[in-house]
N, C-alpha and C positions, 0 to 999 in steps of 0.2 A: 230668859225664863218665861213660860206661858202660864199665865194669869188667868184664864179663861177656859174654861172645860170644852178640848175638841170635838169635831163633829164625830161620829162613831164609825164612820168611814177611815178616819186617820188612825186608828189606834194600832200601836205593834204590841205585841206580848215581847219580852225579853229575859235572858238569864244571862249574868256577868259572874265571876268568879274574885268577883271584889268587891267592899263599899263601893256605893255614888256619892259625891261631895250632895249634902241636903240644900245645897243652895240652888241645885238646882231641881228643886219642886216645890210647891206649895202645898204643904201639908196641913191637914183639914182637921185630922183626927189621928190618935196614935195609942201605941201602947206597945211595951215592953217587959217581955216574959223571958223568967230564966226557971230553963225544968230539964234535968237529968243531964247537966253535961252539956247544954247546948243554950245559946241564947238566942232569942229573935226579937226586933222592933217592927210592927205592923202597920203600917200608914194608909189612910185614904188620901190621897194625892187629890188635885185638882182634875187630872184628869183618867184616874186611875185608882189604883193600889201600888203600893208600895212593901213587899218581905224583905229584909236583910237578916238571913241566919248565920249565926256563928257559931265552930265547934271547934274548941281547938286554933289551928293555923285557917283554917279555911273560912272561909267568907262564901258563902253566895246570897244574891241578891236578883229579886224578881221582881221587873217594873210593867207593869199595864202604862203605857202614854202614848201621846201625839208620837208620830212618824216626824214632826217638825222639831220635836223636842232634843234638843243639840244633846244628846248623850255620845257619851267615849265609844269608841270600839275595840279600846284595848282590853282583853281579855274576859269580850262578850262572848259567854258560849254557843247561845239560843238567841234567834231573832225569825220574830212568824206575825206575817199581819194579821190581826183578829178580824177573820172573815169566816165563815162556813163552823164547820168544827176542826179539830186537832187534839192530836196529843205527843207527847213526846218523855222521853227519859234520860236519864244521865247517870252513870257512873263515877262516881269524886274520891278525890282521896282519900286511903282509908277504908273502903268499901261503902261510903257515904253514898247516900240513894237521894233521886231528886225525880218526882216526878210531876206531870203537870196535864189537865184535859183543861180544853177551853171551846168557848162557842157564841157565837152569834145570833141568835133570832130575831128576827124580825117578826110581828103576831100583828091579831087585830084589833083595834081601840078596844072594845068590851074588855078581853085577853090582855092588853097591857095593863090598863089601871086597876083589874083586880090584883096583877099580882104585883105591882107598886105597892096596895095598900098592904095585902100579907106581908111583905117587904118591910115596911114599917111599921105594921104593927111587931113581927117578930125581931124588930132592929132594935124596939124600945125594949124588948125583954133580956135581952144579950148581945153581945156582941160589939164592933164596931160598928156604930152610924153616922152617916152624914147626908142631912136634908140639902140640896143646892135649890137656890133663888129661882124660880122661874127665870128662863132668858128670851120666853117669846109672849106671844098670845094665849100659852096655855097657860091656864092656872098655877097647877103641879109645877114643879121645880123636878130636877131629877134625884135618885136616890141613890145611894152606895152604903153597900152594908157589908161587913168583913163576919162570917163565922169561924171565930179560933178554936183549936180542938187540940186541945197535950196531952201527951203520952210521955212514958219516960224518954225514951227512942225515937217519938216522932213529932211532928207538928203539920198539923192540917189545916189547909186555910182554902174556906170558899167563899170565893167573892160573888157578889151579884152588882152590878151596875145597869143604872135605866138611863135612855135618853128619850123624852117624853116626844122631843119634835121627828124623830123618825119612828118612835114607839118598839123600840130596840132595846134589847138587853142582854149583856154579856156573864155569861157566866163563867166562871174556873173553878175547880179545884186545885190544889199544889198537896205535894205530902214531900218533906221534908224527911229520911229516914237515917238514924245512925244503926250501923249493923248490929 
């Protein structure tokens, strides 16, 4: 298990069509919503996010982590390095909808630390947050902040993630849809 928040260089985006055993992450922050039929647990991870929805028989689960992070392959649907932008989709059982945009920027110091602080300023208003420790010379620590968003029929989750020593931040949306 990685203890330590990877470099932004290593992170995979992934979708599995099962639970992950929780022993392997380190979860930072969480929370557990049941709305219309479906249930979800939303994690900041140590080096990520973490979604496992559930409806019915079906399970999918969305992990942002390390590339080193010993996850299964059994019954991984989606696997995409977070680099540039991307998006993708999926069809599930049911007519179960899953869809996912994600992205990489890289900006410039002025550009980063503004939008860390909106970042936390809007993470103390709602949402999941999690302040990480500085791990270098900078100040700042990094930031992760989950915005959840329910519907009867959906759940929407956009992550923002900072890493202050490259001055990177990844963003996603997911939308989770029952027909």
């Amino acid at each position: 298990m990685l203890s330590a928040r990877p470099r932004v260089c290593d992170l995979v985006f992934q979708l599995y069509g099962r639970a992950l055993h929780p022993e392997l992450f380190v979860v930072l922050a969480s929370r557990t919503i049941e709305r219309g039929g479906y249930q979800a647990t939303v994690a900041i991870t140590s080096a990520g996010h973490l979604v496992c929805w559930r409806r019915g028989g079906l399970t999918l689960t969305e992990i942002a982590a390390s590339a080193e992070q010993p996850l299964p392959h059994k019954r991984r649907l989606l696997s995409h390095r977070l680099v540039g932008e991307r998006s993708d989709s999926l069809e599930c059982r049911g007519g179960t909808g899953y869809q996912t945009a994600f992205q990489l920027e890289t900006v410039a110091p002025e550009v980063f630390w503004t939008f860390q602080q909106e970042l936390a300023t809007e993470g103390e208003r709602h949402g999941l947050l999690h302040r990480f420790d500085s791990a270098s010379r900078i100040a700042l620590g990094a930031i992760s902040w989950l915005n959840i968003e329910t519907r009867t029929k959906t759940l929407s989750v956009h992550a923002f993630h900072t890493f202050p020593d490259d001055r990177a931040i990844v963003k996603s949306q997911s939308l989770f849809e029952i027909p």
